[in-house]
Residue frames as qw, qx, qy, qz and C-alpha x, y, z in Angstrom:
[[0.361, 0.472, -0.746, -0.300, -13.70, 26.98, 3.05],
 [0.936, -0.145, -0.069, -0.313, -14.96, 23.15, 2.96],
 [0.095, -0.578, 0.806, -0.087, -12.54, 20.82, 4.60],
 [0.681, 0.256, -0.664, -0.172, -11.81, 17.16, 4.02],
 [0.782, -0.450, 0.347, -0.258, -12.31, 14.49, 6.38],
 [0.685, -0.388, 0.614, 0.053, -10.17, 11.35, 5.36],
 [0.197, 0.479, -0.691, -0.505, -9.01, 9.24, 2.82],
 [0.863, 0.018, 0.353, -0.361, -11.57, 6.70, 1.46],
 [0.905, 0.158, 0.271, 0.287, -9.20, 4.78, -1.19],
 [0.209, -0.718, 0.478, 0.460, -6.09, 5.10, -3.00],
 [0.934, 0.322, 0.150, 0.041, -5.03, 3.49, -6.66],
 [0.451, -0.531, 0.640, 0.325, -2.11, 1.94, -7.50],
 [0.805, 0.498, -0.259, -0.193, -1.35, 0.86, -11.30],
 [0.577, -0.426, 0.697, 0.028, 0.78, -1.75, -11.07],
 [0.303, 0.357, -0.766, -0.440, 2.31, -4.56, -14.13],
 [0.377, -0.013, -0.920, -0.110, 0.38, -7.37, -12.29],
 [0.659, -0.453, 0.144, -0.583, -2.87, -7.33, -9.98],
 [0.908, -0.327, -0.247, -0.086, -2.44, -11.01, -9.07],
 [0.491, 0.259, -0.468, 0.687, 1.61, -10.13, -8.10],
 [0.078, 0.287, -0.489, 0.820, 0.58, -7.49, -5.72],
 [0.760, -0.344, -0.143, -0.532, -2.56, -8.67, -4.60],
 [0.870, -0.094, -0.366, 0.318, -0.44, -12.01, -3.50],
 [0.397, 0.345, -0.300, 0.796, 2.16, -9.69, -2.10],
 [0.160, -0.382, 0.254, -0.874, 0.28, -7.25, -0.06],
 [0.792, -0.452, -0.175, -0.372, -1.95, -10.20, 1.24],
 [0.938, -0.028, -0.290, 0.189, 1.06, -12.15, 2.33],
 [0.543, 0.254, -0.159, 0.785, 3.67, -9.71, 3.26],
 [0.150, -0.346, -0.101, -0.921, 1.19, -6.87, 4.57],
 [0.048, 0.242, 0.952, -0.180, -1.56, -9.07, 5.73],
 [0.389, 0.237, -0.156, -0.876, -4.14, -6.82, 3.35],
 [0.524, 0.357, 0.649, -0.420, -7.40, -8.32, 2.44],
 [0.079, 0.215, -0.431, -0.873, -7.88, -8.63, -1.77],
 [0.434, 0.375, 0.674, -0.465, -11.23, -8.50, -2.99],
 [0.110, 0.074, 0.438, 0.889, -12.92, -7.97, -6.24],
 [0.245, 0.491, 0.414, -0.726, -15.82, -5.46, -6.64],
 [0.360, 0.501, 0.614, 0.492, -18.26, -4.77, -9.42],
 [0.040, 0.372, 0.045, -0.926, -18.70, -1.14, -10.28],
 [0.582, 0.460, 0.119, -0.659, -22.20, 0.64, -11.85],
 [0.537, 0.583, -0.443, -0.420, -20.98, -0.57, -15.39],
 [0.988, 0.069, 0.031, -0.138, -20.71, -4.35, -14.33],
 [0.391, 0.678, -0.541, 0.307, -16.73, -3.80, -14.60],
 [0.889, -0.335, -0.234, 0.207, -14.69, -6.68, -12.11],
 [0.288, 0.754, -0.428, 0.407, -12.04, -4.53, -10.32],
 [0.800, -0.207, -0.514, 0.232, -9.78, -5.70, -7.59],
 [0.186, -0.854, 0.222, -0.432, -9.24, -3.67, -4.24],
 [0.565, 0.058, -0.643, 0.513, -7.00, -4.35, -0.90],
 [0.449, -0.718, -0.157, -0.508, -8.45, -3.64, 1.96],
 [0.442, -0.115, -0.620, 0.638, -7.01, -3.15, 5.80],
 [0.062, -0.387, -0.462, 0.796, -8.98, -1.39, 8.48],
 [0.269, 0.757, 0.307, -0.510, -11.53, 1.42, 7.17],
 [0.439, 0.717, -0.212, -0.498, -9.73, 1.95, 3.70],
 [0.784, 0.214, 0.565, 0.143, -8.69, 0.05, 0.50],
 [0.034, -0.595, 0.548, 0.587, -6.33, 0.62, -2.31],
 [0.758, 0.538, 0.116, -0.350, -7.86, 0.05, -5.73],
 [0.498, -0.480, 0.580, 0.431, -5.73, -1.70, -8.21],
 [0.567, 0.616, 0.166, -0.522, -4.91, -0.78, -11.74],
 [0.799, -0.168, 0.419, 0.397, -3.36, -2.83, -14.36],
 [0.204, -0.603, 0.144, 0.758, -1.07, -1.22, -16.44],
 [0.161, 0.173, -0.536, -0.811, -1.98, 0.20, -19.86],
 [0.323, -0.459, -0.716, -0.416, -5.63, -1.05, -19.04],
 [0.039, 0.154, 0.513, -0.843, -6.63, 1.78, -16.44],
 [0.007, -0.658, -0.705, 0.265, -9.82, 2.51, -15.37],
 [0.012, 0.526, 0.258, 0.810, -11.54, 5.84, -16.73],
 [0.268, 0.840, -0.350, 0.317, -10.54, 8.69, -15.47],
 [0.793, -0.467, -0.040, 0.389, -7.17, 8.15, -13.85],
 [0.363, -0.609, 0.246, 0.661, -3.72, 9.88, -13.08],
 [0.288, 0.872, -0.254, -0.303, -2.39, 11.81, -15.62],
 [0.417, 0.525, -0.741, -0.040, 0.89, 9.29, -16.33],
 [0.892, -0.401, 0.067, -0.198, -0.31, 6.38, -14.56],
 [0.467, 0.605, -0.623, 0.166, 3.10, 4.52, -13.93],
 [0.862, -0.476, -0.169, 0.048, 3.47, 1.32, -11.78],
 [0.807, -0.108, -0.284, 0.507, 6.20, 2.16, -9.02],
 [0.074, 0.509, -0.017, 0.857, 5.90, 5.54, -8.54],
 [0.651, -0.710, -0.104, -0.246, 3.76, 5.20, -5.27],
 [0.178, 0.372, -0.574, 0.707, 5.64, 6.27, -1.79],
 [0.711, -0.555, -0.253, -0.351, 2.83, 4.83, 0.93],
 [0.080, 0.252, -0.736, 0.624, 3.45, 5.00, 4.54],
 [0.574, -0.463, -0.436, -0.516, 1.09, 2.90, 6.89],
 [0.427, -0.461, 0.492, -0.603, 0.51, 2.76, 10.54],
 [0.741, -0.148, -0.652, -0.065, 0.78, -0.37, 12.60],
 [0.609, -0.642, 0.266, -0.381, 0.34, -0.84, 16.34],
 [0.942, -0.063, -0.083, 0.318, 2.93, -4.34, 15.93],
 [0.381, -0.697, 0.457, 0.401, 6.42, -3.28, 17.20],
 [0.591, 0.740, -0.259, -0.193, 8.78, -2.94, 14.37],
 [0.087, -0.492, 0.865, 0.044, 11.14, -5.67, 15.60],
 [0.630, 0.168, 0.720, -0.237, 8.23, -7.88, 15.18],
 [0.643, 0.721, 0.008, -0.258, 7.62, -6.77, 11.32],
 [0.178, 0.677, -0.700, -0.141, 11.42, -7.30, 10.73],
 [0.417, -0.106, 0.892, -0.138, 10.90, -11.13, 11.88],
 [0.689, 0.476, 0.477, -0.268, 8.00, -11.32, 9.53],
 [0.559, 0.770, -0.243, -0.188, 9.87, -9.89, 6.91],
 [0.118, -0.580, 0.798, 0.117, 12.95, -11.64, 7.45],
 [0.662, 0.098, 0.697, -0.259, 10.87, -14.87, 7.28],
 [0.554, 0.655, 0.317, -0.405, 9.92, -13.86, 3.87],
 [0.640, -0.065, 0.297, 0.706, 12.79, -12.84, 2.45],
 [0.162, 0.945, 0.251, 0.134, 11.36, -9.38, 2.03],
 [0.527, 0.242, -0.071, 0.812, 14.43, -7.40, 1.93],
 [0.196, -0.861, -0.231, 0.409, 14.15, -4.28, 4.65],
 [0.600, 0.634, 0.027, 0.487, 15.43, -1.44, 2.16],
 [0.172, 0.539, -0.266, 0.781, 16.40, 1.42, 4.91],
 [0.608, -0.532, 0.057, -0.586, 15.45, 1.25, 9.18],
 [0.253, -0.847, -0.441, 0.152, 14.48, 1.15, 11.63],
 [0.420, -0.018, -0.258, 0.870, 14.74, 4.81, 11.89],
 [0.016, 0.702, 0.545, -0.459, 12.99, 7.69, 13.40],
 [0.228, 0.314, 0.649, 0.654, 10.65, 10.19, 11.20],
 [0.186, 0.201, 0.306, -0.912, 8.29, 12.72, 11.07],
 [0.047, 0.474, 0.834, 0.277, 4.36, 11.72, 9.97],
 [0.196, -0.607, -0.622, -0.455, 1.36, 13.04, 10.07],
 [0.635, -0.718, -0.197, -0.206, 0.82, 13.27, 13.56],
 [0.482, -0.826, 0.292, 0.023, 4.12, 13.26, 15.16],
 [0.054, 0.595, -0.794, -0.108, 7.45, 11.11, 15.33],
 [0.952, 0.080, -0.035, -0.292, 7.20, 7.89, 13.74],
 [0.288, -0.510, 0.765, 0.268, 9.62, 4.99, 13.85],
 [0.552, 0.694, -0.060, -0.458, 10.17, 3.20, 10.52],
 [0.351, -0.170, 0.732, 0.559, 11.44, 0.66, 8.21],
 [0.363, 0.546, -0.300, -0.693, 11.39, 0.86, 4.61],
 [0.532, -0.032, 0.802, 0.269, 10.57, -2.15, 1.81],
 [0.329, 0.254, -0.441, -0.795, 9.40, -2.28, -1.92],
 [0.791, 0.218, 0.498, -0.280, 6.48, -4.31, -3.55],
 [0.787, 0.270, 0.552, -0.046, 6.65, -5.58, -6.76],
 [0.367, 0.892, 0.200, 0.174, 6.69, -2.59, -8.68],
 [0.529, 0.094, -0.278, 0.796, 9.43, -1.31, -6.61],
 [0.223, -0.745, -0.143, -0.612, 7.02, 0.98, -5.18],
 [0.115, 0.237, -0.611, 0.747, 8.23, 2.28, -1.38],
 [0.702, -0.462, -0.532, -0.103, 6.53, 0.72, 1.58],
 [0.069, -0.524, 0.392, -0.753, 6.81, 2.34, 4.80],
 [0.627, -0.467, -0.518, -0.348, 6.05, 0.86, 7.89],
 [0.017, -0.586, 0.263, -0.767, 5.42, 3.07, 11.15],
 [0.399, -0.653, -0.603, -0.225, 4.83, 3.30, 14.35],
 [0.029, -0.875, -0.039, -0.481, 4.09, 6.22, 16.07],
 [0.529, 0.092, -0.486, 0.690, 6.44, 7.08, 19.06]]
């Protein structure tokens, strides 16, 4: 059977690219960019480390997407090597509201420890690190 190696991007529909683009650069510290695709088309990605999370606005997706695109429906969990008492300070700074955490989980790879916020959309933010 062929097996998969990794994840090279995610999309997110969303009610506002410049909301969560602002968000996830400021709050996240995520990288927004915009790209041209084959067809000369301006889209906008986020980028951290090795991958990048495409971004669609709603009721003007990109061909082909999801079946019901719907902004807020994403559940993303992301690895961070910062202690999570340091992310609470950052968030607190913000006024990002921490919805649920620190508490310990189960990821990918093992036990993760965890707090929980939302973006714009109300879409669940997760941010781990691995125990």
């Amino acid at each position: 059977m062929p097996k998969l190696k990794s994840l090279d991007h995610l999309v997110l529909t969303v009610a506002s690219i410049d909301a969560t683009a602002t968000f996830y650069e400021t709050v996240l510290g995520m990288k927004a960019n915009q790209f041209v695709v084959a067809d000369g088309t301006k889209r906008t990605a986020l980028s951290y480390g090795d991958q990048k999370i495409n971004l669609h606005q709603t009721s003007a997706e990109f061909t082909p997407h999801a079946m019901r695109p719907t902004a807020g429906s994403a559940d993303l969990c992301f690895l961070t090597d910062t202690p999570i008492p340091d992310w609470i300070t950052h968030f607190a700074t913000l006024d990002v509201p921490i919805q649920e955490g620190p508490i310990t989980r189960t990821g990918a790879t093992g036990p993760i420890l965890s707090i929980y916020i939302r973006d714009p959309d109300g879409n669940l933010i997760e941010i781990a690190t691995k125990l």
